[in-house]
C-alpha positions in Angstrom: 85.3 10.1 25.6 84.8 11.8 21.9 81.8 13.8 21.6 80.4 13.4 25.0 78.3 16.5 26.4 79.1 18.1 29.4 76.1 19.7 31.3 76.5 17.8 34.9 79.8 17.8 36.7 79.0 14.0 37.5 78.8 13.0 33.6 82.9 13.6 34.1 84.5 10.6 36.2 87.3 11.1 39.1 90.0 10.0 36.2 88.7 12.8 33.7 88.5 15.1 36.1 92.6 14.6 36.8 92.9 14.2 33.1 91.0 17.6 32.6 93.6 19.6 35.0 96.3 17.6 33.6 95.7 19.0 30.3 95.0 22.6 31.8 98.6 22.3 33.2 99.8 21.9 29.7 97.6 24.8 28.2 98.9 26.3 30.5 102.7 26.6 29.8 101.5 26.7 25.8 98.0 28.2 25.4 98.3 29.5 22.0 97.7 26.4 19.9 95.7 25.8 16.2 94.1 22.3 17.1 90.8 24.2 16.4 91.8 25.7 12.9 89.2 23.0 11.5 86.2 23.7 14.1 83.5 25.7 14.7 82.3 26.7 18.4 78.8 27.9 19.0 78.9 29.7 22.3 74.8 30.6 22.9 74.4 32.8 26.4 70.4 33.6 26.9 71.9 35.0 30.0 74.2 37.6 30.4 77.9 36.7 31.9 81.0 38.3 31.2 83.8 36.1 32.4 82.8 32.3 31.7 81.5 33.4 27.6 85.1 35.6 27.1 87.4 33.0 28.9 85.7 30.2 26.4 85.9 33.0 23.5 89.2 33.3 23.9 89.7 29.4 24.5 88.7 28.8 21.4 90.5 31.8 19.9 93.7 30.6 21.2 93.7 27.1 19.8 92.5 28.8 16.0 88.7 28.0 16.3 85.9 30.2 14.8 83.0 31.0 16.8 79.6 31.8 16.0 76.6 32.3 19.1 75.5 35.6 20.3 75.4 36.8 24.2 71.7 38.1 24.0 69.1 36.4 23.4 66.4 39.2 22.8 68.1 39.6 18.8 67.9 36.1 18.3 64.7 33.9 17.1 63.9 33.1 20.4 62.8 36.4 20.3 60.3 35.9 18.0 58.5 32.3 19.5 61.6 30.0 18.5 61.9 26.4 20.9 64.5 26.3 22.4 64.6 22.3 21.3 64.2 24.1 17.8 67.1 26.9 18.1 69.5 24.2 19.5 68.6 21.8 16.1 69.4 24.7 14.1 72.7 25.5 15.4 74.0 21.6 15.7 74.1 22.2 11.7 76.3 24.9 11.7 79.0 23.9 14.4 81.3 21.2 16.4 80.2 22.0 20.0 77.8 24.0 21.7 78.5 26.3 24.7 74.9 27.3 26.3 74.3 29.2 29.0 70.5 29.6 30.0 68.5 31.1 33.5 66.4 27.8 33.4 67.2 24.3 35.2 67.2 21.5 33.1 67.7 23.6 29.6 71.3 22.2 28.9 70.2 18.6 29.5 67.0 19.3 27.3 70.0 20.3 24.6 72.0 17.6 24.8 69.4 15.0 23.8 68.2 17.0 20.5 71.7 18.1 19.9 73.8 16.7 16.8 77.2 17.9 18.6 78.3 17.5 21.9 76.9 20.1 24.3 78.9 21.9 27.6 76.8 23.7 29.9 77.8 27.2 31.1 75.4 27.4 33.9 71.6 26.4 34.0 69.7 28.4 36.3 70.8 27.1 40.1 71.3 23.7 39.0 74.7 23.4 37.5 78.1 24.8 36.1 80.3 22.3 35.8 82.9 24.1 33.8 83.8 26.5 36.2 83.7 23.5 38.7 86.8 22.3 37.1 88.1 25.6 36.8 87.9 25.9 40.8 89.3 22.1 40.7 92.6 23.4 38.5 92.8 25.9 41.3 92.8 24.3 43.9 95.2 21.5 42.8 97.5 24.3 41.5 97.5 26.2 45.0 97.3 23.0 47.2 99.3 20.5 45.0 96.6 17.8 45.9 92.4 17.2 45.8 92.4 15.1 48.6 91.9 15.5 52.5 91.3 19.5 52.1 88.6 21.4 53.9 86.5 23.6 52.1 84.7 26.0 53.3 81.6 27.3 50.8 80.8 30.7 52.2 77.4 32.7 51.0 74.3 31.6 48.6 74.5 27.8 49.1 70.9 28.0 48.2 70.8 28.9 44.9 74.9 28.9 44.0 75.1 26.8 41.3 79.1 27.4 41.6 79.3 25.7 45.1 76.5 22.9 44.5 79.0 21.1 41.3 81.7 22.0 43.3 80.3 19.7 45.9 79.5 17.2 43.8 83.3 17.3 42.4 85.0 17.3 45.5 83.3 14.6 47.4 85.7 12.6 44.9 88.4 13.6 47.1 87.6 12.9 50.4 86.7 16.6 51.1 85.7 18.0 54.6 83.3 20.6 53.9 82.1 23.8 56.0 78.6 25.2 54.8 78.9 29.1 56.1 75.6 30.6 55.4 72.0 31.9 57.0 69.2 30.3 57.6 68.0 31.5 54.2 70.2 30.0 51.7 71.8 27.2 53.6 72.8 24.3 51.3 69.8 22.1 49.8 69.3 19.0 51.9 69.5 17.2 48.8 73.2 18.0 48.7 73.7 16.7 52.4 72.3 13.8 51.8 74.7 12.7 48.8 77.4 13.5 51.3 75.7 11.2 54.1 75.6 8.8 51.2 79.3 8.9 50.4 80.3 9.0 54.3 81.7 12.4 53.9 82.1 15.5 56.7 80.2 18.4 56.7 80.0 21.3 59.3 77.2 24.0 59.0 77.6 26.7 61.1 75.9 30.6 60.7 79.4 31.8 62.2 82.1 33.1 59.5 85.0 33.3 62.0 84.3 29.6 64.1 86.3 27.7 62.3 88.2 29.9 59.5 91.5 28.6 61.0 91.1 25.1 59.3 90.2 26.2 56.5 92.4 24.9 53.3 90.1 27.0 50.7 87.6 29.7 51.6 85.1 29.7 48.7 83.3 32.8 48.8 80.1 33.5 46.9 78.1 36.1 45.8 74.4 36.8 47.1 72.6 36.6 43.7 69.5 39.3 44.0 68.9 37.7 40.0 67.6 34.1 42.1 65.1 36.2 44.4 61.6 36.7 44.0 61.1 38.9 47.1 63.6 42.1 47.3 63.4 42.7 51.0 64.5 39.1 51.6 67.5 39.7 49.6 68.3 43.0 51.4 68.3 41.5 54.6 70.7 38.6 53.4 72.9 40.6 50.7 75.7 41.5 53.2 75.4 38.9 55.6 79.2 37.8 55.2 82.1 40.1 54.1 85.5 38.8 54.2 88.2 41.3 55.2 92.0 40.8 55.4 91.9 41.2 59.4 90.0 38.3 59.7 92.8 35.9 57.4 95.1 36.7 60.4 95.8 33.4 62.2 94.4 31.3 59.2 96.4 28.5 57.4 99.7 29.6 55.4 98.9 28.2 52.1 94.9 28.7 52.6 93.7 30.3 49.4 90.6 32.3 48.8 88.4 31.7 45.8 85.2 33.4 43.9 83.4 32.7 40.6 83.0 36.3 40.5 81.8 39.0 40.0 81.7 40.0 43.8 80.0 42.6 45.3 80.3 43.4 48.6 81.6 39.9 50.0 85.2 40.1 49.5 86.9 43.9 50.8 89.5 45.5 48.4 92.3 45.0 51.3 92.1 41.0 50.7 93.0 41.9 46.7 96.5 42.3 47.8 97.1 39.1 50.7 99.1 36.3 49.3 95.8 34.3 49.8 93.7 36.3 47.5 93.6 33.9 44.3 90.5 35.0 42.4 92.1 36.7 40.0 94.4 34.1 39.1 91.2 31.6 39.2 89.4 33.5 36.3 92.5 33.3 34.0 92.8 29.3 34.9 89.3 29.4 32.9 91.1 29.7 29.6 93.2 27.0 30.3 90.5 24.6 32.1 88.2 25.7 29.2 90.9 24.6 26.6 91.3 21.4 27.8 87.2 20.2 28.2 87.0 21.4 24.5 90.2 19.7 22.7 89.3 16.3 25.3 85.2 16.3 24.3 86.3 16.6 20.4 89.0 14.0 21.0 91.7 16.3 19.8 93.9 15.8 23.0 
């Protein structure tokens, strides 16, 4: 739909989702395209990220957009008492579409009803980031050839990973059979197993990494994000809890692929770089693609 916002993974249907990676697929075998040469993209990140703000840059770049935004906050107006209801008026004037990352919950829904153009969240605090959602669907349908009857295993911060609780949300589209791997600390939100009750949908939590890793379809792994904790000694005793080295992918499904939003820590070991089931690299460049397509279908241009 033309000029719809994107800040929830569930504003996007099961069909546009499969419309979405259908268009990746074709970014994909042509990314350098000037359906943008007209437009303007505002790309405003009040929190710092390296990957999701360069793969949209470049997005846009590759389909002849201009782009205007900044990546800190601190040199903009905000800095000086600005709303953010006000900033977000302000820079509807000057562009198409609005990319916004922010460290608060809510902030990219709060934009989307004072905003003039359509907005697409990057990530609000530990609510939602539905972009790289679709990102990690574009993977997986690339890897697995199919969405449906998988099991996914989320591995890590299920508390706080935003990552993992749109990817959720996505996936229970498909029928998904879901492994929550984590301590008692950051174990998924019941809120999240109760949608899943809702739907009918499996779900095994376990504390053990290693129980059932041999069903596993995709291993999403996540990072321990000291950024979401108020006390530092809890996140020292969590920040290693799971590290996922190549001796352990031994006996584990041929075609099973490991993901990551990255950056990783300490949660993925350098051997697993080089295993035919390491597929985070690969998953960051799908960005451009993924991130192509929700722009060009959003402004209507594809």
């Amino acid at each position: 739909m033309k000029n719809k916002s994107l800040v929830s993974i569930n504003d996007f249907s099961r069909e546009e989702f499969l419309r979405i990676l259908e268009l990746a697929s074709e970014f994909e075998k042509k990314p350098t395209q000037d359906i943008l040469k007209d437009y303007v993209i505002a790309t405003l990140f009040f929190e710092p990220s390296t990957r999701t703000r360069l793969s949209f840059e470049t997005a846009v770049s590759r389909l002849g957009g201009k782009i205007v935004g900044f990546s800190d906050s601190s040199s903009t107006s905000t800095s000086k008492g600005e709303t953010l209801r006000d900033s977000i008026r302000i820079v509807s004037n000057y562009s198409d579409l609005i990319v916004m990352r922010h460290p608060l919950e809510g902030t990219a829904r709060l934009a989307s009803e004072v905003a003039s153009v359509p907005i697409v969240n990057a990530g609000d605090g530990a609510n939602q980031h539905p972009t790289q959602t679709l990102l990690d669907m574009y993977s997986i349908w690339k890897t697995q050839g199919t969405l449906d009857n998988l099991n996914l295993f989320l591995v890590g911060d299920l508390k706080y990973g935003r990552t993992v609780h749109s990817l959720l949300m996505a996936m229970s589209e498909f029928n998904t059979t879901f492994y929550f791997i984590a301590p008692e600390e950051l174990k998924m939100p019941d809120e999240y197993k109760l949608y899943l009750d809702k739907k009918g949908l499996k779900y095994v939590e376990s504390k053990d990494f290693n129980e059932h890793l041999h069903e596993a379809d995709i291993v999403y792994m996540t990072r321990v994000q000291q950024e979401r904790f108020t006390d530092p000694i809890e996140y020292e005793r969590v920040k290693n809890v799971y590290i996922l080295q190549r001796s352990m992918l031994e006996g584990t499904k041929e075609n099973m692929k490991v993901l990551h939003p990255l950056p990783r820590v300490n949660e993925i070991a350098l051997d697993v770089d080089d295993s035919p089931q390491a597929y985070y690299f690969q998953q960051a460049l799908n960005g451009v693609y993924t991130r192509q397509a929700i722009i060009s279908y959003i402004l209507g241009l594809k």
